[in-house]
C-alpha positions in Angstrom: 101.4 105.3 -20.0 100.1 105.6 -16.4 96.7 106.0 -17.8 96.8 102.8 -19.7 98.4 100.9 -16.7 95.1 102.3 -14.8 92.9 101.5 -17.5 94.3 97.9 -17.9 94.1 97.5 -14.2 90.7 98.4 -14.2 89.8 96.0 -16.7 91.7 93.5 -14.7 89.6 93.8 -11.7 86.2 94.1 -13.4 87.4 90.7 -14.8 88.2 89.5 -11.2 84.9 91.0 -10.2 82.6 89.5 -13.1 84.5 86.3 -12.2 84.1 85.8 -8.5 80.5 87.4 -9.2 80.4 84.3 -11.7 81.7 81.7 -8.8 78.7 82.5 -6.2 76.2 82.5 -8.8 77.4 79.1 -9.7 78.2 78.3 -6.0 74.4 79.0 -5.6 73.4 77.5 -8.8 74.9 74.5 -7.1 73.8 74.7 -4.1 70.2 74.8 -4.8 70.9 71.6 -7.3 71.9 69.4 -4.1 69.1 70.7 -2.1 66.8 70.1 -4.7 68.4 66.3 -4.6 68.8 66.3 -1.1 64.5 66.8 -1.4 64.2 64.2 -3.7 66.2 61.8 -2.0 64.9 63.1 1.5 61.1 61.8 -0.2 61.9 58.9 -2.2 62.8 58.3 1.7 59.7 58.8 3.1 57.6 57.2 0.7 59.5 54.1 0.8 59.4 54.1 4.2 55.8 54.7 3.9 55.2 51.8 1.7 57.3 49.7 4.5 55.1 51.2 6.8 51.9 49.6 4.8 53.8 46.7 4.1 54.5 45.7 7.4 50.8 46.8 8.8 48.8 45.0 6.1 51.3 41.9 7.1 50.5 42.1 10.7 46.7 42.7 9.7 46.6 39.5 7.3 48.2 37.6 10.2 45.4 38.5 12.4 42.9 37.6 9.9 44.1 34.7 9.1 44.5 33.7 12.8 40.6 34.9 13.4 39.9 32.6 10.6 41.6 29.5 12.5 40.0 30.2 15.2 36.7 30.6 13.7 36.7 27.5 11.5 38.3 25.0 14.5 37.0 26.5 17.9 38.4 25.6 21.1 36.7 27.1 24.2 34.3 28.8 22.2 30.9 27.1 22.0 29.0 25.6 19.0 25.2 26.6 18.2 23.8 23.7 17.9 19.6 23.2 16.9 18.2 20.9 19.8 17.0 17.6 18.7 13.3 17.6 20.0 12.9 13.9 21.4 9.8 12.3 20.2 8.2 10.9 23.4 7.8 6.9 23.1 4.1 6.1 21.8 3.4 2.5 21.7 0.7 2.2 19.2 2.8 3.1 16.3 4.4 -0.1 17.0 3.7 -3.2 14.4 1.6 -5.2 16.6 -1.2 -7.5 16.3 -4.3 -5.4 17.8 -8.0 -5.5 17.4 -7.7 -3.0 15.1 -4.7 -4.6 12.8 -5.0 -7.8 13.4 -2.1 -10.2 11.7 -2.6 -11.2 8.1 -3.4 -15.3 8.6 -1.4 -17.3 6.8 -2.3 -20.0 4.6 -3.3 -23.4 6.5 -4.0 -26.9 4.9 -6.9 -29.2 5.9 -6.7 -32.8 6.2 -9.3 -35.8 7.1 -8.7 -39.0 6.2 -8.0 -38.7 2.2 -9.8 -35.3 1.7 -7.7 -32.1 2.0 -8.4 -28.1 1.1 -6.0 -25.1 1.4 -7.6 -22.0 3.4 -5.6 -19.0 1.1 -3.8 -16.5 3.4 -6.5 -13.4 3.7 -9.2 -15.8 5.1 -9.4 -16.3 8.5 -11.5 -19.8 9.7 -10.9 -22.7 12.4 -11.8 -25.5 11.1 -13.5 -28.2 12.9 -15.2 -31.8 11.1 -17.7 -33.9 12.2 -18.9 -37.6 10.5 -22.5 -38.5 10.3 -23.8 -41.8 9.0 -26.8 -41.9 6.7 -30.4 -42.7 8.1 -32.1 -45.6 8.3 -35.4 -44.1 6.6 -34.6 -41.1 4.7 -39.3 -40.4 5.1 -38.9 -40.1 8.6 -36.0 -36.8 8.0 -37.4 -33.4 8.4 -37.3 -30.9 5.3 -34.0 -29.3 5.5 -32.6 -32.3 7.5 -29.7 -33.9 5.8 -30.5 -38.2 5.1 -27.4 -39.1 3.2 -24.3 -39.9 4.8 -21.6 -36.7 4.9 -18.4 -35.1 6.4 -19.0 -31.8 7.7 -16.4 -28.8 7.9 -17.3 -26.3 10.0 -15.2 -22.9 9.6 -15.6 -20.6 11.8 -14.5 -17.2 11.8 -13.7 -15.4 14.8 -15.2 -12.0 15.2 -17.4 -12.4 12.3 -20.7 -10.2 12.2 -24.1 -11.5 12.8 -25.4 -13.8 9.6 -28.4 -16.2 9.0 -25.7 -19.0 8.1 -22.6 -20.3 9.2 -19.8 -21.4 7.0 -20.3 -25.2 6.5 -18.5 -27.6 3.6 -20.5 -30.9 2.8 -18.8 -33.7 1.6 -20.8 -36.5 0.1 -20.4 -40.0 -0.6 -22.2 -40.6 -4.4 -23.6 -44.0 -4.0 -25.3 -42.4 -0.7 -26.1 -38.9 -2.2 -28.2 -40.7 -5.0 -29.9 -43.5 -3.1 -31.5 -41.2 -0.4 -31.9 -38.4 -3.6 -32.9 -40.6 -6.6 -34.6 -37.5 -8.2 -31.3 -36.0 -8.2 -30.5 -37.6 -10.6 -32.0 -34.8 -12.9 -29.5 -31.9 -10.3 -26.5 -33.6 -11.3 -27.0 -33.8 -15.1 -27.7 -30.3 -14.7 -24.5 -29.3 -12.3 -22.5 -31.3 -15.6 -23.2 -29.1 -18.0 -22.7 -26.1 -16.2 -19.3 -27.3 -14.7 -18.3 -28.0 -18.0 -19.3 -25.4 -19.9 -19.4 -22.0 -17.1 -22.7 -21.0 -19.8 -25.0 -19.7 -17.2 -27.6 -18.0 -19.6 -30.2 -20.3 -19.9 -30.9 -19.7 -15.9 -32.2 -16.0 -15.8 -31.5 -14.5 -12.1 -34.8 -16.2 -10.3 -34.6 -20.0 -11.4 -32.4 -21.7 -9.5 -29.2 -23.0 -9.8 -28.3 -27.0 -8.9 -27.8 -27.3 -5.3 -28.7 -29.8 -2.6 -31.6 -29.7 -0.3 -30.2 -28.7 3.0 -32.5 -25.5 3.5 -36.2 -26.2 4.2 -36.5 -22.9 1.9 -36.5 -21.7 -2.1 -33.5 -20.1 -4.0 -34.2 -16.8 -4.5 -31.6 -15.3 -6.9 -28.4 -15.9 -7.8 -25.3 -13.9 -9.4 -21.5 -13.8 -9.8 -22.3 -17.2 -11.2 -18.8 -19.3 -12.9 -17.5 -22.7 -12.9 -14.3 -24.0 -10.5 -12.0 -26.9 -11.4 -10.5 -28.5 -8.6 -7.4 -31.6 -8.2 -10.3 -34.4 -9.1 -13.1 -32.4 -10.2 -15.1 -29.5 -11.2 -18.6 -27.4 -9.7 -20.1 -23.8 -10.0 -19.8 -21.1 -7.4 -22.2 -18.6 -7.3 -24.0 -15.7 -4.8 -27.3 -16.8 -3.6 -30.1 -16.2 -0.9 -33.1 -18.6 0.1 -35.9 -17.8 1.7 -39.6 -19.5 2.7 -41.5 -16.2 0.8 -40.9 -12.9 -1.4 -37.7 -11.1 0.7 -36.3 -8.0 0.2 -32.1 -8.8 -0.4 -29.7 -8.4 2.4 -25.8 -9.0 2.9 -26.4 -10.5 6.3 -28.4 -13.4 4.1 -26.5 -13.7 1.2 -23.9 -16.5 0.8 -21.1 -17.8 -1.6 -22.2 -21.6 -2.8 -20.4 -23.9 -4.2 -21.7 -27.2 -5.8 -19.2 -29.7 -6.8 -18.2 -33.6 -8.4 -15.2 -35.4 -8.6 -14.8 -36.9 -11.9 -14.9 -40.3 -10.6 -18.6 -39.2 -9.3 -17.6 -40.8 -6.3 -17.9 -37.7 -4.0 -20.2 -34.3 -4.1 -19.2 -31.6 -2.1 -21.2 -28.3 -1.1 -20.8 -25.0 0.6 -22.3 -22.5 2.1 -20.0 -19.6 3.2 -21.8 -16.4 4.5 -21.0 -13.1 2.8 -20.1 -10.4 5.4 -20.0 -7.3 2.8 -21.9 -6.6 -0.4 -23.3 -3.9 -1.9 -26.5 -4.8 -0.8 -28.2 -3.3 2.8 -26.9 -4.8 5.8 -30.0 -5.8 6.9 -33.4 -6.7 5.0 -35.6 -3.6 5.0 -38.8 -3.2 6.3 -41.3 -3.6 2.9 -43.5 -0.5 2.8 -46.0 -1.6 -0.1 -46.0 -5.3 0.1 -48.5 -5.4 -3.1 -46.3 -3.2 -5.3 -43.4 -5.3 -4.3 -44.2 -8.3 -4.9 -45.8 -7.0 -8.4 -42.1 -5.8 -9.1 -40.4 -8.6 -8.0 -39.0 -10.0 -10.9 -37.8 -7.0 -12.0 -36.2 -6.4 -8.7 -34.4 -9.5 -8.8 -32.9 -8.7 -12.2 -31.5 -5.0 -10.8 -30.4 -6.7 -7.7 -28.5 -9.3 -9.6 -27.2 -6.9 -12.1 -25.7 -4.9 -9.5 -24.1 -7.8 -7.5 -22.8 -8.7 -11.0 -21.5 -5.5 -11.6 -19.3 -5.8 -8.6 -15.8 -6.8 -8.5 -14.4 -9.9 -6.2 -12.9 -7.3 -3.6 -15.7 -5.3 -3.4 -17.1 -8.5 -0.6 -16.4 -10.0 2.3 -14.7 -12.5 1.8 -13.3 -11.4 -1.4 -14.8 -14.1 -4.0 -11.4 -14.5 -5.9 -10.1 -16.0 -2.2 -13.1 -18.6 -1.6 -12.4 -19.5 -5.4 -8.6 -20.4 -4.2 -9.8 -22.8 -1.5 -12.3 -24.5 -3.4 -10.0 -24.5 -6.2 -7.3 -26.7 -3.6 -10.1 -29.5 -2.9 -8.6 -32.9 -2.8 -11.4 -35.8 -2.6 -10.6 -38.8 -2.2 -12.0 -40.1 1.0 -11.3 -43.7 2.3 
């Protein structure tokens, strides 16, 4: 009985053994659970502060950006680079004044004298003065070139113009005056008809001249750029001629725009002689090296040198043609 009492006590404290054995391996299994938590918790911790940490730096770093950026985009003390302006110094010829060299564009002016009247078109530059001469008592007793019938002359003269063998001149005739101290004109008229009417120059080659009164104690020489003008009361021809006493080599400082003219009353005639300051031709006449060949060639010189002044537009002379056609074109004649 004793030995089962010992044996069953035995037992019994195993059992109390195996269970407080039991309790500290749970007590431990425990423990190291809420350290294990305790970690967890102890590093969700840290990285939130962490993240707070980052949080609050990138914050403070944006805020300084952002205030860098203010100041950057709306300075205060801090200086702007700015490119210096370089001043162009003040040069007087670039301003729009009249000069030698640019002189003012004239405008257009109108001429009046008793009942007669022309427009000079702006682009041509002339004073204009007129003078009245009576016809002579003996036309025989008037020198070739001399003018016998009675007449109005314009002069226009141009200022600064280059050297010429004419001045510009306008002739205004009475008719019953023209043809009693010219009866043979009577032929020159018929002819200037039928060229103002018709502006059919063909039937007069280059060298046979073209109507025009005798004021020159010389010969026609050529003529070109030949066409008829119609003015208010009236009509004539205009063309580019030269005149000269013997054979002549052609020149632009001898050349000059004429213009022969009626009113269609036949009461007045009016001519012109305006020099030509450009051309195409030489400035000057040439000194002849060959006289005999020359004047062998001549007609055939006369024909290239009219062919080339036909070939030639208005502009391309001085004054331009198309601006002496406007003023003759403006003739009024009706002189009292």
């Amino acid at each position: 009985m004793k030995i089962i009492r010992t044996l069953l006590l035995s037992m019994i404290i195993l059992s109390l053994l195996s269970s407080l054995t039991g309790c500290d391996f749970i007590a431990k299994v425990l423990r190291d659970a809420a350290d294990k938590v305790e970690q967890k918790d102890t590093e969700k911790l840290s990285q939130a502060d962490e993240v707070s940490t980052l949080v609050a730096n990138f914050s403070t770093e944006t805020a300084q950006v952002t205030q860098q950026t203010l100041v950057f985009e709306i300075p205060t003390d801090t200086p702007q680079i700015i490119t210096p302006v370089t001043e162009t110094p003040y040069d007087p010829v670039k301003e729009i004044t009249p000069s030698a060299t640019m002189p003012p564009a004239p405008e257009e002016k109108v001429i009046r004298h008793m009942g007669l009247s022309f427009t000079i078109p702006a682009g041509l530059d002339y004073d204009v003065s007129v003078e009245e001469f009576q016809e002579v008592d003996d036309p025989n007793d008037v020198w070739p070139g001399e003018i016998a019938a009675a007449h109005l002359l314009f002069q226009l003269n141009a200022p600064d113009a280059p050297e010429h063998f004419h001045t510009a001149q306008i002739f205004v005739f009475p008719g019953n005056s023209f043809m009693t101290v010219y009866p043979y004109w009577q032929t020159g008229i018929s002819e200037l008809n039928l060229l103002r009417t018709s502006n059919d120059f063909s039937g007069y080659p280059p060298n046979e001249a073209l109507p025009f009164p005798d004021i020159f104690n010389a010969g026609q020489m050529i003529h070109s750029q030949e066409k008829a003008i119609e003015f208010h009361n009236g009509s004539g021809i205009r063309y580019l001629t030269t005149y000269a006493q013997d054979y002549v080599a052609f020149a632009t400082d001898v050349l000059f725009y004429a213009f022969f003219g009626l009113t269609d009353d036949y009461n007045y005639l009016v001519a012109a002689v305006i020099p030509i300051y450009r051309s195409p031709l030489p400035n000057s006449i040439d000194l002849i090296e060959d006289p005999d060949a020359f004047f062998k060639q001549y007609d055939e010189y006369v024909i290239q040198t009219a062919n080339l002044l036909n070939q030639s537009p208005d502009s391309d002379f001085l004054p331009n043609l198309a601006l002496l056609d406007k003023l003759f074109e403006s003739l009024v004649l009706n002189v009292q």
